[in-house]
C-alpha positions in Angstrom: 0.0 0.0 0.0 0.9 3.6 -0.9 0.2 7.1 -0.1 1.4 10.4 0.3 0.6 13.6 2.9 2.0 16.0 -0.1 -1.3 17.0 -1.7 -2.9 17.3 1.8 -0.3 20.0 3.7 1.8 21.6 0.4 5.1 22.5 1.7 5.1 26.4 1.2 1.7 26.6 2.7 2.4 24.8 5.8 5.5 26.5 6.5 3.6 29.9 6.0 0.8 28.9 7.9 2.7 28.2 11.0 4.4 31.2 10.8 1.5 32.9 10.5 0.0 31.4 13.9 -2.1 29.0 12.1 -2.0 25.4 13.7 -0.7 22.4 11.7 -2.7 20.0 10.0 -2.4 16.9 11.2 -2.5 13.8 8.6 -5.2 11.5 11.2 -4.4 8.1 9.4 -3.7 6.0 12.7 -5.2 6.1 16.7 -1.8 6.5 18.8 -1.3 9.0 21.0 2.2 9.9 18.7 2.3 12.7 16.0 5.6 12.8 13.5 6.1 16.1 11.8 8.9 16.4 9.0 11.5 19.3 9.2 13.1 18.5 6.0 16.2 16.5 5.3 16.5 13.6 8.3 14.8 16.8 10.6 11.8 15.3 12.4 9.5 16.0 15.4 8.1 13.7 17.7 4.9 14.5 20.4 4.1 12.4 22.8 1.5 14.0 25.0 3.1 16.9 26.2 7.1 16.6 25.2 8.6 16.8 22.3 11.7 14.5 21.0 13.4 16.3 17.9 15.9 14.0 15.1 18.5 15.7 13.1 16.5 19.7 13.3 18.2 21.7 10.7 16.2 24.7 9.4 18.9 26.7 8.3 19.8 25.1 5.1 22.0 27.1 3.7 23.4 26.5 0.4 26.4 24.1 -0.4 26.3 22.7 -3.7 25.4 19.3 -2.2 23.5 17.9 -5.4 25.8 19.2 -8.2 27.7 17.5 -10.2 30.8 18.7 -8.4 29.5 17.8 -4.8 29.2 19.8 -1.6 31.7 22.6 -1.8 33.6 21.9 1.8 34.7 25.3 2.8 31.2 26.4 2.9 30.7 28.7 5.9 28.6 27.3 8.7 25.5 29.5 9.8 22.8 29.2 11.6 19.3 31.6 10.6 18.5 32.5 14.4 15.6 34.3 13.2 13.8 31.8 11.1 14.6 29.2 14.2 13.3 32.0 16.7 9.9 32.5 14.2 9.1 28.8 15.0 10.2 28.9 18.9 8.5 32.0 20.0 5.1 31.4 18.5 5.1 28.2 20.2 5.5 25.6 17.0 9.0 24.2 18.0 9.7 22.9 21.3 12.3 20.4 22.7 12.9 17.9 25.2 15.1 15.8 24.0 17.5 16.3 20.4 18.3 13.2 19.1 21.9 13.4 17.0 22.2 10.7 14.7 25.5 11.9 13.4 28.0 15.0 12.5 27.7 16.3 9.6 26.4 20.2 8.7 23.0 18.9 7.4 22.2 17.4 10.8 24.1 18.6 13.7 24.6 22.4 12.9 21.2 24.2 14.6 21.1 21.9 17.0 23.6 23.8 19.8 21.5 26.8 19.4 18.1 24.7 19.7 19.4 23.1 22.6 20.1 26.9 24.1 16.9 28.0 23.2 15.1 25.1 24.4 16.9 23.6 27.3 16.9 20.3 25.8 18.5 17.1 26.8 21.1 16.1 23.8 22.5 13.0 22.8 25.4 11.8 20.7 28.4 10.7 20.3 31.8 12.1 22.2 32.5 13.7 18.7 28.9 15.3 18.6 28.9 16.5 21.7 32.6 17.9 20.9 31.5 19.5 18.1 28.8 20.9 19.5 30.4 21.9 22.6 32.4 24.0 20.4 29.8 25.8 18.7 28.0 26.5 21.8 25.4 24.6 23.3 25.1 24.4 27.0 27.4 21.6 27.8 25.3 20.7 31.0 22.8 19.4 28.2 25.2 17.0 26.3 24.7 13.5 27.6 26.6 11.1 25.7 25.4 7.7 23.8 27.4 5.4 22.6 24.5 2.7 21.5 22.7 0.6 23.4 21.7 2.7 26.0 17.8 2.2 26.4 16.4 4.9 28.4 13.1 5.7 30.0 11.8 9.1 30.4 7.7 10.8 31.3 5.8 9.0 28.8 8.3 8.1 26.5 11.5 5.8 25.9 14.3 6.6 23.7 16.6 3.4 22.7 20.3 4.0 21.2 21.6 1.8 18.3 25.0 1.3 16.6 24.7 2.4 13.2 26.5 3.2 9.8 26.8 6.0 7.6 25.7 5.7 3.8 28.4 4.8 1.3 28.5 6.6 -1.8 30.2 6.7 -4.8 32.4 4.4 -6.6 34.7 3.8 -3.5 31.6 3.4 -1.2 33.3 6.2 1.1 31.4 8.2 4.0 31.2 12.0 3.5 33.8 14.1 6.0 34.5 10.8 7.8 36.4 10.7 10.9 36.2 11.5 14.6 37.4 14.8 15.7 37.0 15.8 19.8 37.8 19.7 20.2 38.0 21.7 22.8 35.9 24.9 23.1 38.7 27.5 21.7 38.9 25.1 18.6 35.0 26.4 16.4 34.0 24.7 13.8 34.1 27.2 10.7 33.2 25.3 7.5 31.5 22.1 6.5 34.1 19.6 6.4 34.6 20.6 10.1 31.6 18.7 11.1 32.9 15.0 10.6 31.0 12.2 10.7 32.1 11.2 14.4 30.2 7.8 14.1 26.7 7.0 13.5 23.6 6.1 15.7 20.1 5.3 15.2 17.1 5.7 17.8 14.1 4.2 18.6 11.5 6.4 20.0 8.4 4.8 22.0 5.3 6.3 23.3 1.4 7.1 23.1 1.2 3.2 21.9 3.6 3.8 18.8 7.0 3.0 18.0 9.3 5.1 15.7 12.5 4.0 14.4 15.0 6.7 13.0 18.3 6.2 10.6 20.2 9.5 9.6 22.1 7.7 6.9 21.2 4.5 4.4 22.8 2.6 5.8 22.7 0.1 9.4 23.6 -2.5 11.5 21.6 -5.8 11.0 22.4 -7.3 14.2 21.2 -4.1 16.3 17.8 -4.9 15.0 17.2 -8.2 16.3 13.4 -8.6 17.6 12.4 -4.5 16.8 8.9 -4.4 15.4 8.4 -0.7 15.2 5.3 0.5 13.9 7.1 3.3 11.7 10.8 3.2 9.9 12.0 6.8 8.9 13.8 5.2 5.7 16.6 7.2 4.5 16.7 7.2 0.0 19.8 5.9 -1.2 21.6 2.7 -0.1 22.8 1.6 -3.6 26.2 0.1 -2.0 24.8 -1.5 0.5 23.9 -5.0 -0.3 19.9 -5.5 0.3 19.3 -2.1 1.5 15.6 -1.9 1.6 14.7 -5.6 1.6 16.8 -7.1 4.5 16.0 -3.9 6.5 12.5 -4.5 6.0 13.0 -8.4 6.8 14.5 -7.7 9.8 12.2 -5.7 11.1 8.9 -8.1 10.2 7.7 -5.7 7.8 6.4 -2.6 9.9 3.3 -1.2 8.9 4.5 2.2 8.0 7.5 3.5 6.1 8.2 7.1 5.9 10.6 8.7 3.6 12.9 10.5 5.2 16.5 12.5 3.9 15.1 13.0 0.1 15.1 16.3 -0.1 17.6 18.9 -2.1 18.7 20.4 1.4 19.8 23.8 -0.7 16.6 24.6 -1.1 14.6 26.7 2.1 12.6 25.2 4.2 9.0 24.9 2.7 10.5 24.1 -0.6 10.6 20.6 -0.7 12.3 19.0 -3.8 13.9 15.6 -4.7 16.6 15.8 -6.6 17.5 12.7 -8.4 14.5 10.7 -8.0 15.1 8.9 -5.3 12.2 8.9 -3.5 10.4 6.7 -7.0 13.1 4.6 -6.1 12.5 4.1 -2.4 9.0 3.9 -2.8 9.4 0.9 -5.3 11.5 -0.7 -3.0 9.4 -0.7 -0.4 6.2 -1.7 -2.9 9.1 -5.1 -3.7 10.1 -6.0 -0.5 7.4 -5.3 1.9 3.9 -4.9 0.0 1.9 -4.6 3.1 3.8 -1.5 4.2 2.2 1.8 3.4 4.8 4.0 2.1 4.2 7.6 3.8 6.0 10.6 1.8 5.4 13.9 3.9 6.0 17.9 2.6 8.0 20.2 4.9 6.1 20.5 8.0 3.6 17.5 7.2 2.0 15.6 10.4 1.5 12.2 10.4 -0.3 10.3 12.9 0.7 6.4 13.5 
């Protein structure tokens, strides 16, 4: 089964909307007591009653050449739009408890120090995230680290820790800005390439009768999976190198009932502007259609709700 939340909430007008104070429209397919909204890229939102868990938040999205031919441009400066971050925090549409950071790199880790200072949030990640973020200012009274396997159990949620992998790409298979990389506070990030890859995790967020299970790359490790049945996968595009991508994932996991696409957007474009690139949401969503017919395949605009 197949369908899509795009024609309900269009991109543009649910960003505007918000802005504007109006609520978000919320996509009632299921009965939990859970509500996913997609930020864009691997940047989702989690409710559970009243707190909030947030993957990967990056609203800033500035430009860096990530889907030409020649390939993100690595001294790209690193900024943050405080304003368009503030727009959603002080009208009350972007809150935090928790910030969930599946790995380093600039498309996922570099608002989240000054979300975690806005919001007071609890983050967690690796010694390299929290190095890197440590450096670029977030509270470190809020960095708690992970290494996977941790399986933690908070007010009306539970947040479980996995050892992941970063996707391989190109000919070589090679991870983006690889590497780990602990700083100390004097030594800022500046550019892109300064936010390595510091190791990858993946997280499994429980609550309101619903499971959600998050990777930040396409890529994983099969044995961490052993006996999950979450209700929802947040399914990365991609995975080309990796042998079986979509249909050993969606073996090991006995076939969840949802699959949202997640990390398909051109991440060059604002927010509100939600565009794939090279077509690799068609090929995710036929993947899914092979491997694991009995999973509805959820595709979400910028700022879509979707209820599991």
């Amino acid at each position: 089964m197949d369908f899509s939340r795009r024609g309900l909430f269009g991109a543009g007008a649910a960003a505007a909307a918000i802005l504007a104070g109006a609520p978000a429209a919320a996509a009632a397919s299921g009965t939990s007591g859970m509500t996913l909204r997609w930020w864009g890229n691997n940047g989702w939102e989690i409710r559970v009653g009243g707190k909030t868990i947030l993957i990967d938040p990056w609203l800033t999205r500035f430009k860096t050449g990530t889907y030409t031919p020649a390939g993100a441009d690595p001294r790209t400066p690193l900024s943050v739009n405080r304003a368009l971050i503030d727009g959603y925090l002080d009208r009350g549409f972007l809150r935090a408890d928790h910030i969930l950071v599946t790995h380093g790199h600039y498309d996922h880790l570099t608002d989240v120090p000054y979300l975690a200072k806005r919001t007071g949030a609890t983050v967690l990640g690796t010694e390299t995230h929290l190095s890197l973020m440590a450096a670029l200012g977030a509270p470190e009274d809020q960095l708690s680290l992970a290494t996977g396997g941790e399986d933690l159990t908070f007010d009306g949620y539970s947040i479980r820790v996995l050892r992941s992998l970063h996707s391989a790409v190109g000919t070589r298979a090679q991870v983006p800005f690889p590497g780990s990389r602990p700083l100390s506070r004097r030594d800022r990030p500046r550019v892109i390439a300064d936010l390595v890859e510091g190791g990858t995790l993946a997280y499994v967020v429980s609550g309101g009768g619903a499971t959600v299970l998050n990777f930040g790359g396409s890529n994983y490790v099969e044995s961490e999976l052993t006996g999950l049945r979450p209700d929802v996968v947040l399914l990365p595009v991609g995975g080309s190198k990796v042998t079986g991508y979509v249909p050993r994932l969606l073996s090991a996991l006995g076939h969840p009932r949802y699959v949202a696409a997640t990390h398909w957007d051109d991440f060059d474009l604002p927010l509100g502007q939600a565009e794939d690139p090279n077509g690799g949401l068609e090929v995710l969503r036929k993947a899914v259609a092979a491997a694991s017919p009995g999973s509805e395949f959820v595709v979400l605009d910028h700022l879509g709700e979707f209820v599991p």
